[in-house]
C-alpha positions as CSV (number, residue, x, y, z in Angstrom):
1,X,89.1,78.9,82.1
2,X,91.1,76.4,84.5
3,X,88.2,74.0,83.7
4,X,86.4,74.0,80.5
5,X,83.8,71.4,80.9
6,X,80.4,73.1,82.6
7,X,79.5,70.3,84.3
8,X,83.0,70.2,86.1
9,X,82.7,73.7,87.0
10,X,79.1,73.2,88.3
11,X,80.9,70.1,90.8
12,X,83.9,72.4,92.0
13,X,81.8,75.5,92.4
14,X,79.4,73.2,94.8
15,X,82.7,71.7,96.6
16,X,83.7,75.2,97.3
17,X,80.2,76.4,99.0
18,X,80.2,72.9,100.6
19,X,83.6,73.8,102.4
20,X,83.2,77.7,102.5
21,X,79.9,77.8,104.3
22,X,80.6,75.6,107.6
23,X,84.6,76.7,107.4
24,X,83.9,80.3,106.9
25,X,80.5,81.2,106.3
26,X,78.8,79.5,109.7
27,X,81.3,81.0,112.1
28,X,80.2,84.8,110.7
29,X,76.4,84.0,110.6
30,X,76.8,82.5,114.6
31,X,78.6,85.7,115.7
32,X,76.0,87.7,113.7
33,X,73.1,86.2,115.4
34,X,74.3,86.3,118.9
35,X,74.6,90.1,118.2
36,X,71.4,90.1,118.4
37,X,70.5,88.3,121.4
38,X,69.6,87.9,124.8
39,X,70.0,84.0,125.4
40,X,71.1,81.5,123.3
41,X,69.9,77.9,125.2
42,X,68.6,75.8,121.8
43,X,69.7,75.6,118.4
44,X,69.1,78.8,117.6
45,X,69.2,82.6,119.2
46,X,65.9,84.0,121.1
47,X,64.8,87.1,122.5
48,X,66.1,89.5,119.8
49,X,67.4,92.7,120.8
50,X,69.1,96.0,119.7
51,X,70.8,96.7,123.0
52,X,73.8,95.5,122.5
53,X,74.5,97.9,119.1
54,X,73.0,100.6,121.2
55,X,75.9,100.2,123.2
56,X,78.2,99.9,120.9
57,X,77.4,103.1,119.8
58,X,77.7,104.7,122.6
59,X,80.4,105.3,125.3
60,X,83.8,103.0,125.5
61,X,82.8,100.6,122.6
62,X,82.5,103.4,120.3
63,X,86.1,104.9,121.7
64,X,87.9,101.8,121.9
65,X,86.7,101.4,117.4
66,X,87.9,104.9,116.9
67,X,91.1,103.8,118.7
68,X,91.3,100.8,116.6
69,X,90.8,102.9,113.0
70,X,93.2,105.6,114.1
71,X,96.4,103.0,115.0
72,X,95.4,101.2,112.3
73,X,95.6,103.8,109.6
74,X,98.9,105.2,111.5
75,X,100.0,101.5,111.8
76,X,99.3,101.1,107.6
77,X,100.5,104.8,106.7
78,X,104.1,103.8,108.3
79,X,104.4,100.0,107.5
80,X,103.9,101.5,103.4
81,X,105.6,104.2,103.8
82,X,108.7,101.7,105.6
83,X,108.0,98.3,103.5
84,X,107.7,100.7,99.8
85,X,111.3,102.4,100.8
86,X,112.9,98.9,101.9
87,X,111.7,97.4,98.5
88,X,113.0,100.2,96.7
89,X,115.9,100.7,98.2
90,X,116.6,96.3,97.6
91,X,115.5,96.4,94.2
92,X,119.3,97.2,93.1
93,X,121.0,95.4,95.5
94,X,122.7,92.4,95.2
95,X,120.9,89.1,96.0
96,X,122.8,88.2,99.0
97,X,122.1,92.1,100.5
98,X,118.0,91.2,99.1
99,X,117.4,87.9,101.2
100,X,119.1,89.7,104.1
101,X,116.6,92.6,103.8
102,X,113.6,90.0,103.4
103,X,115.1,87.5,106.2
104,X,115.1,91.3,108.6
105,X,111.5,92.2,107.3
106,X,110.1,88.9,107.8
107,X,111.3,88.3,111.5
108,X,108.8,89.9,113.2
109,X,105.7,87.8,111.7
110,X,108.6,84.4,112.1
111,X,108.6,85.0,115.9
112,X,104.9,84.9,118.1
113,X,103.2,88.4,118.5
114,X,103.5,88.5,121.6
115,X,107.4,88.1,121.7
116,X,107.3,91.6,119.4
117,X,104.9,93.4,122.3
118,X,107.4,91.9,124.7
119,X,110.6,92.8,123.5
120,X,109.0,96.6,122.6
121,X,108.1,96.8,126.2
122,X,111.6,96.1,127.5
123,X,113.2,98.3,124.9
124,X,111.4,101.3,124.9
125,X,110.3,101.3,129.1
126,X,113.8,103.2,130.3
127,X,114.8,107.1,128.8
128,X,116.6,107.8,126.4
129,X,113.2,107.0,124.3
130,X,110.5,106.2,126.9
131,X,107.2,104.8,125.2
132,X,105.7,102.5,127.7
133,X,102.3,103.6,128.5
134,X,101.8,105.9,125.4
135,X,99.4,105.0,122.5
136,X,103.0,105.3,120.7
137,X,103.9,101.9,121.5
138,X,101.0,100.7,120.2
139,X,101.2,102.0,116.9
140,X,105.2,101.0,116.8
141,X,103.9,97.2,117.2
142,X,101.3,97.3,114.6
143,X,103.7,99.1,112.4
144,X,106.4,96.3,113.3
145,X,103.8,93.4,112.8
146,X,102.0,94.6,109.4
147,X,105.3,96.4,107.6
148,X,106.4,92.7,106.4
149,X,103.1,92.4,104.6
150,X,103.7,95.9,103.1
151,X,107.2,95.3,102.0
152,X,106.6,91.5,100.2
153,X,103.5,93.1,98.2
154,X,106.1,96.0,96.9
155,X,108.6,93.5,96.1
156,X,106.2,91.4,93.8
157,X,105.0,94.4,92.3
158,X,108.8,95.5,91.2
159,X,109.6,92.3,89.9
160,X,106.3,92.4,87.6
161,X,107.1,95.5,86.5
162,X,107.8,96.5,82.9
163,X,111.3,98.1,83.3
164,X,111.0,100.2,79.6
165,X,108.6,102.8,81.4
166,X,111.5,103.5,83.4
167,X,114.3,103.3,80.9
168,X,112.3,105.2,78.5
169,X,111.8,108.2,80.8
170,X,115.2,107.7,81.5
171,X,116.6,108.2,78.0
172,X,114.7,110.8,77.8
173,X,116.2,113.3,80.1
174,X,114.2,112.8,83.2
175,X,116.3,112.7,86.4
176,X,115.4,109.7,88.9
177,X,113.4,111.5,91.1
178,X,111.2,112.5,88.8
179,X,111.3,108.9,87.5
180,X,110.1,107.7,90.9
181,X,107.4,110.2,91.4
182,X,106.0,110.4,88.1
183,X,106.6,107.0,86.5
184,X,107.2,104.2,89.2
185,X,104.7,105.3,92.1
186,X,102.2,105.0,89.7
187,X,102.3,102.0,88.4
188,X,102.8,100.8,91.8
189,X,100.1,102.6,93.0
190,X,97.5,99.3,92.8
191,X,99.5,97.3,94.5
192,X,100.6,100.2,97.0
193,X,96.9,100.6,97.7
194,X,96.2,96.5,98.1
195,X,99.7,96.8,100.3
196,X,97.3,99.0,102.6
197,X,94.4,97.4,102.8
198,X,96.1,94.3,103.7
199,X,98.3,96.2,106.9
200,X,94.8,97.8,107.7
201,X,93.0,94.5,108.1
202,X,95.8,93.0,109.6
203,X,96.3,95.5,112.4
204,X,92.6,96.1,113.2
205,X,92.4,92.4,114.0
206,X,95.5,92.4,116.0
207,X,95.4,90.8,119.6
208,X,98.5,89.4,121.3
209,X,100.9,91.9,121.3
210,X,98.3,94.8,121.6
211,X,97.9,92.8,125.3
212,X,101.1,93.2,126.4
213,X,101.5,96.8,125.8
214,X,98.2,99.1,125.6
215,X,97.8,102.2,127.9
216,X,94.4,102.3,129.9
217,X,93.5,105.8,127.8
218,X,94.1,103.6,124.1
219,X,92.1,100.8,124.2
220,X,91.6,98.8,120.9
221,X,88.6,97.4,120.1
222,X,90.3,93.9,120.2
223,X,91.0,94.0,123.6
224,X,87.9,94.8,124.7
225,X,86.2,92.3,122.7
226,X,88.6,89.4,124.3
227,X,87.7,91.4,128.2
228,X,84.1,91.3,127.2
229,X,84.3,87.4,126.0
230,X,86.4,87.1,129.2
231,X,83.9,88.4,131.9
232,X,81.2,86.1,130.1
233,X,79.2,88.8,128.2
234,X,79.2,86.6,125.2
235,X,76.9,88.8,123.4
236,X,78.2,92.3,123.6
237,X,81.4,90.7,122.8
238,X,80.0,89.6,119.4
239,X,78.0,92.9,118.8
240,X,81.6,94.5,119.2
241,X,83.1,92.3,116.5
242,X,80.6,92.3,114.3
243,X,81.2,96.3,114.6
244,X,85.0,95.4,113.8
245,X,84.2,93.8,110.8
246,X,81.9,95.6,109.3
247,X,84.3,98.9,110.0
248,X,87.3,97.1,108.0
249,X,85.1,95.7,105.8
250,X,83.8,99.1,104.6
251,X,87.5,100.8,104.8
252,X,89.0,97.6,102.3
253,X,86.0,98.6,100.1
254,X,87.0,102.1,99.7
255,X,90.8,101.1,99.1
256,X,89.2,98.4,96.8
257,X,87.8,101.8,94.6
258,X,91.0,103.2,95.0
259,X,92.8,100.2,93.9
260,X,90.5,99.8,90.4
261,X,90.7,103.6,89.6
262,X,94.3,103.3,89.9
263,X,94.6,100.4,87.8
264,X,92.7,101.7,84.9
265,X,94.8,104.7,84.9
């Protein structure tokens, strides 16, 4: 315990709600209440209604979430897969070639977004590797914006790691494949798993350079929560994030599973 007197932990605990609840807490009950409304003209919501969910549910609301889930899963699947190999492949380099690898992986979230969406569009809009206007593009800038994430939770995790598992399988004959597959992977595999949530959540929420670069036939669920908000439809807009939430909040809770089965192995 940080604080061992109870009547200290009883002040900080009610300075955290204090700031939590209109910081954090409010904003999500407001957006959750005018999910379920028709007007909003007093203090609180009126004329509740399930019509707005029963759209979501139904034609391009529904598309543009699976749209969302599948680039972000793609998105997460290639920043781990990229950010997991980087820190590997820097964990015996020299420090000098080690800040150059972090300095390259943490340009993209250094810059604005929307500079990444831009600078995709102008280098991949002419052959010899054409993917403007493919649902390509948009996975390639979720996997540029989210593999940073990926790549600084690996490196932590290698640096806390014991190295005697591997030096131990080492001495004993195994070759360093097998030491990789067998013995590293899995140790790592908690903070792998976190690694994904993290480039999941990130990517499902992603707005700015998703703008500059969707396809009409891949439309995240982002953007059509910002065109909703933008035509004035206020409350569609927040039954459409409230679905966004609820959809990466039910995703980090399986990974969440994953994450405590793999730790107790």
């Amino acid at each position: 315990m940080l604080v061992p007197d109870k009547s200290a932990r009883r002040a900080i605990h009610l300075l955290f709600f204090a700031l939590f609840v209109p910081v954090f807490g409010l904003p999500l009950l407001v957006i959750v209440a005018a999910s379920f409304a028709t007007s909003w003209s007093g203090a609180l919501p009126s004329g509740a209604t399930l019509a707005h969910y029963r759209d979501v549910a139904h034609g391009e609301a529904l598309d543009a979430l699976l749209t969302s889930v599948l680039t972000a899963l793609a998105a997460s699947l290639a920043a781990l897969t990229a950010g997991t190999w980087a820190a590997l492949a820097a964990e015996k380099r020299t420090r000098r070639t080690r800040r150059i690898i972090d300095a390259l992986f943490l340009l993209p979230v250094a810059v604005p977004s929307v500079v990444v969406g831009l600078s995709l569009l102008v280098a991949f809009s002419r052959p010899p590797l054409l993917l403007n206007g493919t649902p390509q593009i948009v996975i390639l800038a979720h996997t540029v914006l989210v593999t940073a994430f990926a790549y600084q939770s690996v490196t932590a995790a290698l640096a806390r790691l014991d190295p005697a598992y591997e030096q131990s399988a080492a001495g004993l004959g195994a070759r360093p494949a097998y030491v990789l597959w067998r013995v590293k992977l899995p140790l790592l595999l908690p903070s792998l798993t976190a690694a994904a949530g993290l480039c999941f959540a990130l990517s499902m929420g992603e707005l700015s350079a998703t703008m500059m670069i969707y396809p009409p036939d891949w439309l995240p669920l982002p953007v059509q929560i910002f065109a909703a908000t933008d035509r004035g439809s206020l409350f569609t807009g927040a039954a459409l994030a409230v679905a966004l939430m609820a959809t990466t909040l039910l995703v980090l809770l399986g990974l969440s599973r994953l994450r405590t089965k793999a730790a107790h192995r």
